[in-house]
C-alpha positions as CSV (number, residue, x, y, z in Angstrom):
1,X,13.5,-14.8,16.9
2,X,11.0,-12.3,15.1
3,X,7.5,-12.7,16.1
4,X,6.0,-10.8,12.7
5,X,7.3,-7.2,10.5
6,X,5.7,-4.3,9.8
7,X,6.5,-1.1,7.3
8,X,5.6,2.4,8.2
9,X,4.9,4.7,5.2
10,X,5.0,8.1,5.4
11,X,2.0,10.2,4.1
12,X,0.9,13.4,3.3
13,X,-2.7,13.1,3.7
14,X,-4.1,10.8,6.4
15,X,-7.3,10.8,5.5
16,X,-6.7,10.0,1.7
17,X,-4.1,7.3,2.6
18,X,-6.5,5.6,4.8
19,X,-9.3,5.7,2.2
20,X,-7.0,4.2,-0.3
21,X,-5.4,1.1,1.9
22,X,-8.7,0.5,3.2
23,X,-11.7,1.7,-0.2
24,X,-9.5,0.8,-2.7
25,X,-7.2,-2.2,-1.9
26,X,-9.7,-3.8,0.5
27,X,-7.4,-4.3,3.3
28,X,-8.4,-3.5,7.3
29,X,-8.4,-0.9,9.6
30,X,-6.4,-2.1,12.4
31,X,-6.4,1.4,14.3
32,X,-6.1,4.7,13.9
33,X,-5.1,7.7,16.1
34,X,-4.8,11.3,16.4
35,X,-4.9,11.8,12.5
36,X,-0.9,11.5,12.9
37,X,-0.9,7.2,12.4
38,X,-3.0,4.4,11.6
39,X,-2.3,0.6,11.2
40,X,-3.6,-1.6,8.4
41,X,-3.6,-5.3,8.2
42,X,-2.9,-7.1,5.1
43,X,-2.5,-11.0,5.1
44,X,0.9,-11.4,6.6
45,X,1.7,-8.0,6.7
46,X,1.0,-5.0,9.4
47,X,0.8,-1.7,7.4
48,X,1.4,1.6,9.6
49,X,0.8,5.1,8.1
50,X,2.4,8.1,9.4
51,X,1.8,11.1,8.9
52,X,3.7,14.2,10.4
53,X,3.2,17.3,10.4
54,X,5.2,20.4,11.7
55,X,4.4,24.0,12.2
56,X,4.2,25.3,8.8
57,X,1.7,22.2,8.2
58,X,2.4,18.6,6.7
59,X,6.0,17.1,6.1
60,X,7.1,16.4,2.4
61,X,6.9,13.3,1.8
62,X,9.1,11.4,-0.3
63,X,8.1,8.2,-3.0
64,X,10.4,5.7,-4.2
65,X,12.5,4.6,-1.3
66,X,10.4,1.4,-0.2
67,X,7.6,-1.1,-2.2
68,X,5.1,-2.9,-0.6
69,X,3.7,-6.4,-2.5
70,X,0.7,-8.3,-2.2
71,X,0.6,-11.5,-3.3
72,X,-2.7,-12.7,-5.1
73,X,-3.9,-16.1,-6.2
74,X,-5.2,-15.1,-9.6
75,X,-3.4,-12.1,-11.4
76,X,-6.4,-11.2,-13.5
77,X,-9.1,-10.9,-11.3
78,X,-7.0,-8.7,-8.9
79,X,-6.2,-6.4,-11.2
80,X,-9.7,-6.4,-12.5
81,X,-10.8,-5.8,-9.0
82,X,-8.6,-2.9,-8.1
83,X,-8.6,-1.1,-11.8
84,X,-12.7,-0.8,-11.2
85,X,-11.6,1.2,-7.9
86,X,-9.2,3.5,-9.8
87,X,-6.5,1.9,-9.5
88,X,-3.6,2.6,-12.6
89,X,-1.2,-0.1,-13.4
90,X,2.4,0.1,-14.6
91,X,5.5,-1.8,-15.1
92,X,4.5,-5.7,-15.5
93,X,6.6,-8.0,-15.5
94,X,5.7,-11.8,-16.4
95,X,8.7,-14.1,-15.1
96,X,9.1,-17.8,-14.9
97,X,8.7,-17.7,-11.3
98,X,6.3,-15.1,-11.1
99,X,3.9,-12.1,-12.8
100,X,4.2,-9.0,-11.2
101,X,2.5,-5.5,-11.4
102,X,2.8,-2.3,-10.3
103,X,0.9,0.3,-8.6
104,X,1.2,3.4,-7.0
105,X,-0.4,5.1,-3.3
106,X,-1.3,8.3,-3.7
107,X,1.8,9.4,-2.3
108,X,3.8,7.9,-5.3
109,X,4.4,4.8,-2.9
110,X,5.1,1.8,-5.3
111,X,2.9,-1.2,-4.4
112,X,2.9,-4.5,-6.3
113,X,0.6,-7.5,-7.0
114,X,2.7,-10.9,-7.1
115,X,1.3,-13.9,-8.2
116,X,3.7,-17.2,-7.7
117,X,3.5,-19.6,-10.7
């Protein structure tokens, strides 16, 4: 029935929000148009970032209402990776089943690290 899934976040700044998803997190850059959208891949996952803007210039954007995770096969090493690249950490959580840790876009867009025990 589904073929694959994607999530679209909204930005404010294209151009830092590409920079990010591709510089910081290592992901790829699928494609990009028009300064308006681009499309990341992440194992497993399509990424799309939109960005609109109107007449009186870009959109506000708001954070909170979606999380994206990445799962990783070594917690530490990750987060060693990504912190070297500015990344800030917040809320861990280390379950049974799995650790997880929080992260933020610079739009205030929660990601998180998962790493399956």
């Amino acid at each position: 029935m589904f073929k694959s899934g994607n999530v679209t976040v909204m930005v404010a700044d294209m151009k830092k929000a590409v920079q990010f998803y591709i510089e910081t997190l290592g992901l790829e850059l699928q494609h990009e148009g028009d300064g308006h959208f681009a499309q990341i891949a992440a194992p497993g996952l399509t990424i799309g970032l939109l960005h609109l803007a109107g007449e009186q210039g870009s959109e506000p954007v708001k954070s909170g209402s979606m999380s994206i995770g990445l799962e990783v096969e070594e917690m530490g090493s990750a987060i060693a990776t990504l912190k070297s690249r500015g990344v800030d950490f917040h809320d861990a959580v280390d379950g049974k089943a799995a650790q997880v840790v929080h992260f933020s876009d610079p739009d205030g867009n929660t990601l998180y690290l998962v790493c399956n025990r």
